[in-house]
LOMARTI-28323 format. One record per residue (C-alpha): residue in three letters; x, y, z. Coordinates in steps of 0.02 Angstrom, whole numbers, padded with zeros to 5 digits, always signed. Example, Ala and Ser with C-alpha at 12.3 -4.5 7.8 and 13.67 -1.06 7.14 Angstrom:
BEGIN
ALA+00615-00225+00390 SER+00684-00053+00357 
//
This chain:
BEGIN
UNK+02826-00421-02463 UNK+02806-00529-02289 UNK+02944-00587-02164 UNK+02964-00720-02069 UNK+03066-00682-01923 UNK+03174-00798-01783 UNK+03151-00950-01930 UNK+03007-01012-02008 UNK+02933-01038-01824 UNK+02920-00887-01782 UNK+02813-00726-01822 UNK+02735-00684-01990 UNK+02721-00508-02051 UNK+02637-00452-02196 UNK+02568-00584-02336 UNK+02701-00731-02372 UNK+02607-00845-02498 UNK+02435-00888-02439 UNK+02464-00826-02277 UNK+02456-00667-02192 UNK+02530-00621-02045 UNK+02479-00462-01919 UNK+02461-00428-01724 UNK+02291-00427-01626 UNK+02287-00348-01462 UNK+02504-00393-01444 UNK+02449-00587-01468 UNK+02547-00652-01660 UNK+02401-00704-01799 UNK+02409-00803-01963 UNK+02251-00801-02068 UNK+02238-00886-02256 UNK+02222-00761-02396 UNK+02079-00803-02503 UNK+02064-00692-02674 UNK+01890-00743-02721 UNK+01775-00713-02564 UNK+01611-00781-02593 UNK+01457-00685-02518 UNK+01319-00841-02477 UNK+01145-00780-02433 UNK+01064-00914-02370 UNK+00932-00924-02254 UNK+01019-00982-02110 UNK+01192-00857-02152 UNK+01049-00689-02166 UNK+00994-00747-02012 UNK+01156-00760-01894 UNK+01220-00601-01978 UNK+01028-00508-01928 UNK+01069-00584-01729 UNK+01271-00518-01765 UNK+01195-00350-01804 UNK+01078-00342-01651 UNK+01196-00399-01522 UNK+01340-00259-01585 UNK+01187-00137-01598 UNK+01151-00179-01406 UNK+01349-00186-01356 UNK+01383-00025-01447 UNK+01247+00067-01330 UNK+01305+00011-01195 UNK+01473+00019-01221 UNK+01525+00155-01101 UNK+01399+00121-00967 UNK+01411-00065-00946 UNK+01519-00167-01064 UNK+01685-00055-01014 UNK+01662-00076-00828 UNK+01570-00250-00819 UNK+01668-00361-00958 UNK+01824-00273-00998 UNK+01953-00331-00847 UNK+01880-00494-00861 UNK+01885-00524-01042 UNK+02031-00644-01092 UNK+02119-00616-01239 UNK+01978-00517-01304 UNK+01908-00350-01276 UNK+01758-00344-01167 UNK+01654-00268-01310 UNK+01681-00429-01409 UNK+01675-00552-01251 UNK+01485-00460-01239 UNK+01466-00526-01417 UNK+01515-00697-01401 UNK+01436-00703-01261 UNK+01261-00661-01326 UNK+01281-00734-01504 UNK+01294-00921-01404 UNK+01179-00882-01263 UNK+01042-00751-01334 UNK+00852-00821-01375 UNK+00829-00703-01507 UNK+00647-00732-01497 UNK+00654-00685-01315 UNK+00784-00548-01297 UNK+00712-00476-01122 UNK+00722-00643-01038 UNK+00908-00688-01112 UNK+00997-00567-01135 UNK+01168-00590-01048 UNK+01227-00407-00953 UNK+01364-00468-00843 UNK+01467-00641-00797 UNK+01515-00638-00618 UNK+01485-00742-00455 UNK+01386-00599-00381 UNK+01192-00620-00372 UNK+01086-00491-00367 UNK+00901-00519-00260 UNK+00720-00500-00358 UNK+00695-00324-00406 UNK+00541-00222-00420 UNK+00551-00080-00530 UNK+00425+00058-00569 UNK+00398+00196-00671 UNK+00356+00358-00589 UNK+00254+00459-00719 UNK+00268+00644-00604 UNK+00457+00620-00562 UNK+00492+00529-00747 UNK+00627+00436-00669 UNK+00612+00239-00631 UNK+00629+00174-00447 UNK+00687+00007-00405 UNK+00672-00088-00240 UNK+00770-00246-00172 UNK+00774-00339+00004 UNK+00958-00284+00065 UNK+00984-00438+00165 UNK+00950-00553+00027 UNK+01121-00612-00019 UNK+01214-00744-00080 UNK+01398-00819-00043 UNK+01517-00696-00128 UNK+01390-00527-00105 UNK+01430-00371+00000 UNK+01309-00257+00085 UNK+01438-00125+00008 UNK+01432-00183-00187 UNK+01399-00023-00288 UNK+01234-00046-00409 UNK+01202+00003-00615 UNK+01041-00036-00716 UNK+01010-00082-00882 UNK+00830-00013-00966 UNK+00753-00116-01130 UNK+00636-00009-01204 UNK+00541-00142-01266 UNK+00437-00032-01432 UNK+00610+00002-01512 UNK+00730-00139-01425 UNK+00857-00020-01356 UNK+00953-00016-01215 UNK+01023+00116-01103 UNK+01149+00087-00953 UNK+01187+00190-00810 UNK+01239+00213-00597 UNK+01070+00194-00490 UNK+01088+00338-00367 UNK+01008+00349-00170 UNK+00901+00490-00229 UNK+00794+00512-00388 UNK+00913+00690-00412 UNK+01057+00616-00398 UNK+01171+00581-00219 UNK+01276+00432-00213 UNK+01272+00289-00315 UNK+01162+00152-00202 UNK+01244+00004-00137 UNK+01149-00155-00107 UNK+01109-00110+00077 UNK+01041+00017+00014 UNK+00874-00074-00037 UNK+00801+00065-00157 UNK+00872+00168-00317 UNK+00849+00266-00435 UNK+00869+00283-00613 UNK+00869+00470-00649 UNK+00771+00580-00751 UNK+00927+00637-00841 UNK+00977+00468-00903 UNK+00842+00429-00975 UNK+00811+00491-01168 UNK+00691+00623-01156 UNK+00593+00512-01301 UNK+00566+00392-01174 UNK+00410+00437-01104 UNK+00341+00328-00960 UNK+00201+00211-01012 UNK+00132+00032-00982 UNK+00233-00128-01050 UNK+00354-00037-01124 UNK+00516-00067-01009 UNK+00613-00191-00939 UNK+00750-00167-00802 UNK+00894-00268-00744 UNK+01007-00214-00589 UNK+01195-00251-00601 UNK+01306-00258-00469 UNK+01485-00232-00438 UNK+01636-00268-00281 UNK+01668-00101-00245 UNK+01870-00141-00286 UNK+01783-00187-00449 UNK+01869-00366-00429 UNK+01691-00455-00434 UNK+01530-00413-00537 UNK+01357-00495-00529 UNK+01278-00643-00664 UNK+01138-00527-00745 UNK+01067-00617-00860 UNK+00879-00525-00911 UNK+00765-00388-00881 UNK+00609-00366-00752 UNK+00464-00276-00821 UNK+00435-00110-00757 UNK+00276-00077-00688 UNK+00202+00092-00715 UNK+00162+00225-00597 UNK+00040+00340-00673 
//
């Protein structure tokens, strides 16, 4: 049996008629009880529920690497896992994931990237101009990357380091880092067009993060 408590304006527990009544994330919810759910298939529904599937499949990798750290103290009312979702279910080009896909929403910038593929060292170096900034950047903002591997459409996340064994985790001044070895699956083996970088960046308070939206094809050292 429901309640209705402090008068009928007040909060709903439980189902009262049509309505139910619960708690999401401390915020009060009423939703309408429907007995006889209908399961459409059309062509259009199959499709948005194929992109729905992709996006969490994405978000879900990169949960603790990127969506935690990047979306989760700015996500209002929301988690940041499902701010990453609504985010990419309005802005993603599903027909052009690499060049869409949103990784961050901040007023940091981040300059053009070259990243490479070191074949002998297996890890994956990327290089920047340190002085090219923008309004809100610092030379000290700490720096992540995202890798596509563009055969299978997965993603990985993790800290670019000064070194390619490890270190400190680069800051923009920094001008070159390094995705190690050990963070990237050992099924990953470098080749030609198959990866696709993006660098992240954060304040190092973590009160700011960058606008990544996309991923630079990694060239291949061989």
């Amino acid at each position: 049996m429901g309640k209705i408590y402090q008068g009928i304006l007040g909060k709903v527990s439980g189902k009262v008629g049509s309505v139910v009544g619960s708690s999401w994330k401390g915020i009060p919810t009423v939703r309408i009880y429907n007995e006889t759910v209908a399961n459409p298939r059309t062509a259009a529904q199959v499709e948005n529920r194929g992109h729905f599937a992709t996006v969490t499949a994405i978000g879900s990798s990169l949960l603790a690497s990127i969506v935690k750290p990047f979306w989760d103290r700015f996500a209002l009312k929301q988690s940041g896992y499902n701010a990453f979702v609504n985010a990419n279910m309005r802005g993603l080009d599903f027909e052009s994931i690499p060049t869409t896909i949103v990784l961050s929403k901040g007023n940091l910038a981040m300059p053009t990237i070259s990243p490479s593929f070191v074949q002998d060292a297996e890890d994956i170096k990327v290089t920047w101009n340190p002085n090219e900034r923008q309004r809100y950047d610092l030379s000290t903002d700490k720096l992540w990357a995202v890798l596509m591997n563009k055969d299978t459409g997965e993603f990985i996340g993790a800290p670019l380091y000064t070194s390619n064994v490890g270190g400190v985790q680069a800051t923009r001044a920094a001008g070159t880092g390094y995705l190690k070895d050990a963070d990237i699956p050992d099924t990953w083996v470098p080749a030609a067009n198959k990866y696709a970088l993006a660098v992240l960046a954060m304040r190092e308070d973590s009160t700011q993060v960058s606008l990544s939206v996309g991923v630079t094809n990694v060239s291949y050292v061989g």
